[in-house]
Each structure stands twice: as structure tokens, then as C-alpha cells.
C-alpha positions in Angstrom: 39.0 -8.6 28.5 39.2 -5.1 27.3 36.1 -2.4 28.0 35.5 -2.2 24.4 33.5 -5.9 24.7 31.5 -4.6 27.5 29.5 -2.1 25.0 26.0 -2.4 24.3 23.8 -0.5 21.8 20.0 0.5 22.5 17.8 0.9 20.5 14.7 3.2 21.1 12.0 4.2 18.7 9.3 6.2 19.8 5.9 7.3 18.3 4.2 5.7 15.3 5.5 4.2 12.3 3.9 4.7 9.2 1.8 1.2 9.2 0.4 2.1 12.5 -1.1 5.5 11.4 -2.1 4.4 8.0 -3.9 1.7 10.2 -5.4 4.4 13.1 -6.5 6.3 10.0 -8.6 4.0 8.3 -9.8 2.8 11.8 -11.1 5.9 12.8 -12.5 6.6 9.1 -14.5 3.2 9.5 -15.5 4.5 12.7 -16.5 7.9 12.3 -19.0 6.5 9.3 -20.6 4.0 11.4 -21.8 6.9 13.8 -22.5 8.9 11.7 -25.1 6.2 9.3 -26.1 5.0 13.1 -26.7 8.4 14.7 -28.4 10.0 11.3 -32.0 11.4 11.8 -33.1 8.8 9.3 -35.6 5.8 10.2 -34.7 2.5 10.7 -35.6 1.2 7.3 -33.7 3.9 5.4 -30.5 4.0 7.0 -30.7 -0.2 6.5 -31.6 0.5 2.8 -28.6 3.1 2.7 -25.8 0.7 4.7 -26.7 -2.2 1.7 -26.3 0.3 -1.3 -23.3 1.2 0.0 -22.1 -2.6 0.5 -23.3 -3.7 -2.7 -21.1 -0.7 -4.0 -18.0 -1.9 -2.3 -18.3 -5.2 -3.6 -18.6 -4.1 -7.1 -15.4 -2.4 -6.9 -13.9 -5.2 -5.0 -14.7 -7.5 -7.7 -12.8 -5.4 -10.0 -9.2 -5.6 -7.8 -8.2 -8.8 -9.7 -8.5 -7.3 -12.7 -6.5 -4.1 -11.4 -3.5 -6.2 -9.6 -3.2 -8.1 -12.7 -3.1 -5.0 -15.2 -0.6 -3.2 -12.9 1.5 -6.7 -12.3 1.5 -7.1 -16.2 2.9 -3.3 -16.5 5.3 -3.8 -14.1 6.6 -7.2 -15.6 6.7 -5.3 -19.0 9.1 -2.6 -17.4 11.2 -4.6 -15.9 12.4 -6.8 -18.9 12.4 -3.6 -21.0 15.0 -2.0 -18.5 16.8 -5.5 -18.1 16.9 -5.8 -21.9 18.5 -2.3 -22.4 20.4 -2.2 -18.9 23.8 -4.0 -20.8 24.1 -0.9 -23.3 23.3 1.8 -20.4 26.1 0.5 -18.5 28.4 0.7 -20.8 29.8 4.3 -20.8 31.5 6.2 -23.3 34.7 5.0 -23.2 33.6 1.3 -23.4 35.7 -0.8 -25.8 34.2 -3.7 -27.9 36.5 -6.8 -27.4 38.3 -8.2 -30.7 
């Protein structure tokens, strides 16, 4: 057995990956408007009344998301057969010889 088999490679990663702050970022967004609605000098009643408007708005726009993935999925479908369909004649350089 040579020394060569004895060799071992480590990986390390350190800090955050881009998931994880993405993720810390909208936590602390979430969390920084909940004190602030819950710490406003408004009464009771409004900042309830305020906390539904803005639910009610998010759900309207998440109703439209469906409709969003699907327009963007059919675009991206669309571009993809267009660049298969023309991807035989873009690979074929200059110098490209028909067969006989």
C-alpha cells in the first residue's frame, strides 16, 4: 500500500449560502413588520382593521400566482422549442457540407 491511498480530502464551507440569507432576510422582514403593526401607537381596533386589509391584499395577489407560473411556464416552453427548432442550422458552421 502506497501513501498515495492514505489521502483524504476535507471539505469546509463556512458562512451562509445564499438560501440561508435569502431565508434570514425575509425572516427578519416578517419580523420587523409584526413589531412594528404590534408596537404602533394605534388602538386595538385599528391596528386589527389594518393587519386584515393587508391579509386580504396578499391573498388577492396570491390568487393571481397560478395565472403568473402558468404565463411565464408557457413563455419558457415557447423559447425552448423555438431554440430547439433552429439549434440544427446554428450548429452548423460555415464550412458545413450538405450530404449528396
Amino acid at each position: 500500500m502506497t501513501g498515495q491511498d492514505d489521502k483524504r480530502v476535507v471539505v469546509r464551507r463556512d458562512g451562509f449560502g445564499g438560501g440561508q440569507m435569502v431565508l434570514a432576510f425575509v425572516g427578519g422582514a416578517v419580523a420587523g413588520a409584526i413589531a412594528g403593526l404590534l408596537l404602533a401607537p394605534r388602538s386595538g381596533v385599528e391596528t386589527r382593521a389594518k393587519m386584515r386589509d393587508l391579509a386580504d391584499r396578499a391573498k388577492d395577489k396570491a390568487a393571481h400566482l397560478p395565472e403568473a407560473f402558468h404565463e411565464a411556464a408557457s413563455a419558457a416552453k415557447s423559447a425552448f422549442v423555438e431554440g430547439m427548432e433552429e439549434a440544427p442550422h446554428a450548429s452548423r458552421g460555415p464550412n458545413h457540407r450538405q450530404r449528396s
